[in-house]
N, C-alpha and C positions, 0 to 999 in steps of 0.2 A: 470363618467368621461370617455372619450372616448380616446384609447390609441392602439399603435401597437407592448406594450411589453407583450410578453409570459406571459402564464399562461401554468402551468401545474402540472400532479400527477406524482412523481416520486417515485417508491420503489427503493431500496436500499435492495439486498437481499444478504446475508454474510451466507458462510457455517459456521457453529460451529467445530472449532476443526479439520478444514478439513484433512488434511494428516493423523492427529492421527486417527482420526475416518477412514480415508478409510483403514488402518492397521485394527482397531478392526473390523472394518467389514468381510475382508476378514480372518481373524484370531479369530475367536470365545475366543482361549486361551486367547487374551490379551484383552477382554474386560471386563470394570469394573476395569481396570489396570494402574497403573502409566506407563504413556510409553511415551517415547522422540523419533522423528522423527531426525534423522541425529545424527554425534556428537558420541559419548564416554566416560566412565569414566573417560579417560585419555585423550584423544586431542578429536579436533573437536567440533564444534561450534551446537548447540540446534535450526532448524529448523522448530517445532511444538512439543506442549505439549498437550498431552492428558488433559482435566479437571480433572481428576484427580489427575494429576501429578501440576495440576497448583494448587492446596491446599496448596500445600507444596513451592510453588511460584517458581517453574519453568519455565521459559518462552524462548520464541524462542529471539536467538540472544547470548542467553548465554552460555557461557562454560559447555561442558560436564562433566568437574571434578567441578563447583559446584553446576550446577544440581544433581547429585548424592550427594552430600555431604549436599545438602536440603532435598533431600528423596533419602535416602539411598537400598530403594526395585524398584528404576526406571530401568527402559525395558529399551533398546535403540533400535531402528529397525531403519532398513536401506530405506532411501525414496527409492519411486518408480513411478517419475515422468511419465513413459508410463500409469501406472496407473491411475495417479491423471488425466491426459489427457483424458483418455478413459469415468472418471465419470466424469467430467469436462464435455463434448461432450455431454453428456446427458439432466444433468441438463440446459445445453442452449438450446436446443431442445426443452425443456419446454417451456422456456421464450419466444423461438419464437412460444409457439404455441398461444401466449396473443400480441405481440406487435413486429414489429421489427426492434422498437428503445432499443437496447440490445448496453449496453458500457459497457464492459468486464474490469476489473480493475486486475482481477489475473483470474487464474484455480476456483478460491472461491468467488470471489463476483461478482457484478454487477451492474450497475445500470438500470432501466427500466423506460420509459418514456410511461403509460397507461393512457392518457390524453382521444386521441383517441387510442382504443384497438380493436382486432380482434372481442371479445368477445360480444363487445357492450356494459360493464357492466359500470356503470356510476362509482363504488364501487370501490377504489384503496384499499382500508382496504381488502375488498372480495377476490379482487384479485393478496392480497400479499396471503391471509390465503390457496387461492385454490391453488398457484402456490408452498408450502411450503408443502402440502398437497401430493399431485401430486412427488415431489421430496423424500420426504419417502418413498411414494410406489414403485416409479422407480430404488431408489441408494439405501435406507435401513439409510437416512443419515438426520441429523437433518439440517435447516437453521434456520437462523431467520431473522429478516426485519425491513426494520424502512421506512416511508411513510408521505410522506408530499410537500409542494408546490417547493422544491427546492433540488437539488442534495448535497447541504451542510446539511441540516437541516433530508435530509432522513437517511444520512450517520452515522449520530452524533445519528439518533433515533434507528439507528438497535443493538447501543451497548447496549440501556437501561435493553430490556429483554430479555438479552441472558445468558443462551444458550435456543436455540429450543423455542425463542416466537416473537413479533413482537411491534413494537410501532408505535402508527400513531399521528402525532402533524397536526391536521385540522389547517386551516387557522389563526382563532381567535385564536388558544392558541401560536402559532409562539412566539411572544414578550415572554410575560411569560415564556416559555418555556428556551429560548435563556439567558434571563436574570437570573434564577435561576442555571444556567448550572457555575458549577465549569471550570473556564477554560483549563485546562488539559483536559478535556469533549470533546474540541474544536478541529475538524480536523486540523491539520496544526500547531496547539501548539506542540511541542515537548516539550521532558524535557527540555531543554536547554533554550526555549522561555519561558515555564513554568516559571520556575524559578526566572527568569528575572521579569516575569509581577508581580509576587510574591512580589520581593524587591520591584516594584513599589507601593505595596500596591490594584495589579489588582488579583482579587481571584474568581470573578464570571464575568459572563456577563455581570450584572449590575453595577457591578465596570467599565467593558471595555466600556458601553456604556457612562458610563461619562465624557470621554477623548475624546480628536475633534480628528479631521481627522490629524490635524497638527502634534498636540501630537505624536497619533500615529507611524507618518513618522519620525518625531525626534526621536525616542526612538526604531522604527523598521525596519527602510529603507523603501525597497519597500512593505513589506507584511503587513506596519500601514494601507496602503489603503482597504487592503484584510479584515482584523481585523475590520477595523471603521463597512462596508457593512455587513459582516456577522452576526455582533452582532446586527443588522437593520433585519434580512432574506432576504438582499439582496443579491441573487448570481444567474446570468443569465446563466451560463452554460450551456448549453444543451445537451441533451446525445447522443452522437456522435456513433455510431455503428462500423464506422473504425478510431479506435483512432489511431493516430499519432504516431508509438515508435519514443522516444524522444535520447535513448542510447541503447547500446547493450554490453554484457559485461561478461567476464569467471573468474574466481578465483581456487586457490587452499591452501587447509590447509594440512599442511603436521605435518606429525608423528611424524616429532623431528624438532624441533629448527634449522636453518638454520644462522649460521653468516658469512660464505664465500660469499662476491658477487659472485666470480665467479658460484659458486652452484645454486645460486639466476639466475642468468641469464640463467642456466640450463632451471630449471623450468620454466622462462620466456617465453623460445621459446614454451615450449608445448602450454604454457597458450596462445599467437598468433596464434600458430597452431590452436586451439581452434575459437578465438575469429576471424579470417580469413572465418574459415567456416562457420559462423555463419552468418558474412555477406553477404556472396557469397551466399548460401542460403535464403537470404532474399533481396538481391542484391539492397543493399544499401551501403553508404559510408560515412565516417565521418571526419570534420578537429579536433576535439579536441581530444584527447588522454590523459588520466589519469591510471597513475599506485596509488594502492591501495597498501597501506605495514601494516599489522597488527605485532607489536612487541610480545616478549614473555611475556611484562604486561599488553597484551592485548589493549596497547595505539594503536591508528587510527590513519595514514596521511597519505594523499594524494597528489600528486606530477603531475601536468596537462600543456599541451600545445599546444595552437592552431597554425593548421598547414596555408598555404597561398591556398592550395588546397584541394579537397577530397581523402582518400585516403582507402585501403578495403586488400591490400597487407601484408602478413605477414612479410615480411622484412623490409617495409616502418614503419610498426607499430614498429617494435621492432629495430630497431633505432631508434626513438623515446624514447623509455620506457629506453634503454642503457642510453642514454643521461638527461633522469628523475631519471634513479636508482645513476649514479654518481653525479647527482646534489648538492648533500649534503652528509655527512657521515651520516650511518647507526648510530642511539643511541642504537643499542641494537641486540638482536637476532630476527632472524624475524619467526613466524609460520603461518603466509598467504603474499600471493602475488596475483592480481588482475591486470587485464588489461581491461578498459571501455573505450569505444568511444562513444562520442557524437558532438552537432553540426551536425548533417545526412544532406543528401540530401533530405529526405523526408518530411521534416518541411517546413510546412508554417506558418508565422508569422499571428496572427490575432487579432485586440485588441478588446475587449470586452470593450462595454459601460452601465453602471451600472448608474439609477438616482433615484433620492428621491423617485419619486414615483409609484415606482415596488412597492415596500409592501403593500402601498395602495391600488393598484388592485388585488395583491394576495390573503389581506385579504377582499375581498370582492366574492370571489371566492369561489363557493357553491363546497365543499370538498367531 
């Protein structure tokens, strides 16, 4: 069948453990150690957990006083994002030295598109293991990888055997592969969608491939369309080398509990001071403005409003966020506050068209 939709090998390469590990690296003492990147016994929020602290089920996002109170011998170390930068820098230097269709997703992973490669090498499997290979010798740091015809399916393969291995889902095993996959498995499930599909009686792939498209949109809005294709292996994305920042955005957690706005508005201003330079530096501008309020039980809302223009000024911002923070009363005590812009100047809208039969020539594609 003769066709003008992409084909291609896409790895998927994710550090393991990254912050924690770039700690035990440069720290001999704390390796082989329970250790938490960010955060406290007592405040502050868990930004990377060592493997070995994740035994004890630690994980990033979570409070410092119950990370400890899961493993009570946890390290805490302080990030050191010049750091993470510095190995960060490196490890892409790798990747471009195979291909330079590099779409950077954080400091740790990536995506790579070695359809055609510097290299020559026909082998995406080869050329995750040489590229993971190369990365040890250079940082001293474990990745791992996942490889296959499409940027969802590489994504979903690099959790399989981690830490420090790789998985590759050829062509033909796609279906199968997708269909046996607990949905939680699935990029873009969250807990929250999780749950949901749950109550619907959706637990695998194979359950979400039983449900049309319609279904889907009834039951998920816009992201049923997303759900129907990817449980197909259809997702045409391509791996974009200068991806688009979509927001830009500073927060702060503080040490004791905050219930005066006026205090709140304190903090405020730094946090625009912040989020001001950030732009100007990057010199771009945004109409949506969203304040983030974390309370003392740890409950999440958000408070957003788009403006009729762009804007990048710290006073411009923070009238805004004034006018977001009185919007409602406070329920409670607050221990973070955040200030996020989006809607930039830098966006451009692009729709992507996905049809039946993409997977058809995927799988016919000598892997």
């Amino acid at each position: 069948m003769e066709t003008d939709l992409p084909i291609r090998k896409i790895i998927h390469v994710d550090m393991d453990a990254f912050y924690a590990s770039v700690a035990q690296l440069d720290n001999p003492e704390l390796r082989d150690k329970a250790i938490a990147v960010g955060g406290s016994e007592i405040r502050g929020v868990v930004s990377a957990a060592s493997y070995e602290a994740r035994k004890f089920g630690v994980r990033s996002a979570m409070s410092g006083a119950m990370a400890k109170r899961l493993c009570p011998h946890l390290i805490f170390v302080k990030s050191d994002f010049k750091r993470y930068k510095e190995v960060s820098t490196k490890i892409r230097n790798i990747f471009l030295e195979y291909t330079d269709l590099v779409e950077p997703l954080s400091l740790d992973e990536a995506y790579l598109d070695v359809t055609q490669n510097k290299k020559g090498n026909p082998s995406a499997t080869m050329i995750a293991q040489e590229i993971r290979q190369k990365i040890k010798e250079k940082t001293g740091l474990n990745a791992s990888a996942g490889i296959s015809i499409n940027k969802f399916i590489a994504k979903v393969a690099s959790d399989i055997n981690k830490p420090n291995g790789q998985k590759t889902v050829n062509p033909e095993e796609v279906i199968d592969f997708l269909e046996g996959l607990d949905v939680k498995k699935f990029y873009g499930v969250g807990k929250v969608t999780k749950e949901k599909m749950y109550r619907l009686g959706i637990f695998t792939g194979k359950d979400l491939k039983t449900k049309t498209e319609a279904y889907l949109n009834e039951h998920f809005g816009k992201s049923g369309a997303y759900y129907y294709y990817i449980v197909r292996g259809i997702h045409n994305s391509a791996v974009k080398p200068s991806r688009t920042q979509k927001s830009l955005a500073a927060e702060r957690t503080f040490n004791e509990n905050i219930a005066s706005e006026i205090y709140m508005l304190e903090r405020l201003d730094d946090i625009a001071t912040e989020v001001e330079k950030r732009l100007l530096r990057s010199k771009i501008a945004g109409k949506t403005i969203t304040l983030k309020i974390k309370y003392s039980d740890f409950t999440l809302q958000t408070r957003s409003k788009t403006l009729s223009l762009y804007v990048s000024s710290k006073e411009l911002i923070l009238e805004t966020v004034k006018e977001l923070l009185f919007q409602e009363k406070m329920k409670d005590s607050v221990r973070l506050l955040g200030i996020s812009i989006s809607n930039l100047n830098n966006e451009k809208k692009k729709k992507s068209v996905v049809t039946k039969e993409t997977i058809d020539v995927q799988l016919k594609f000598d892997f």
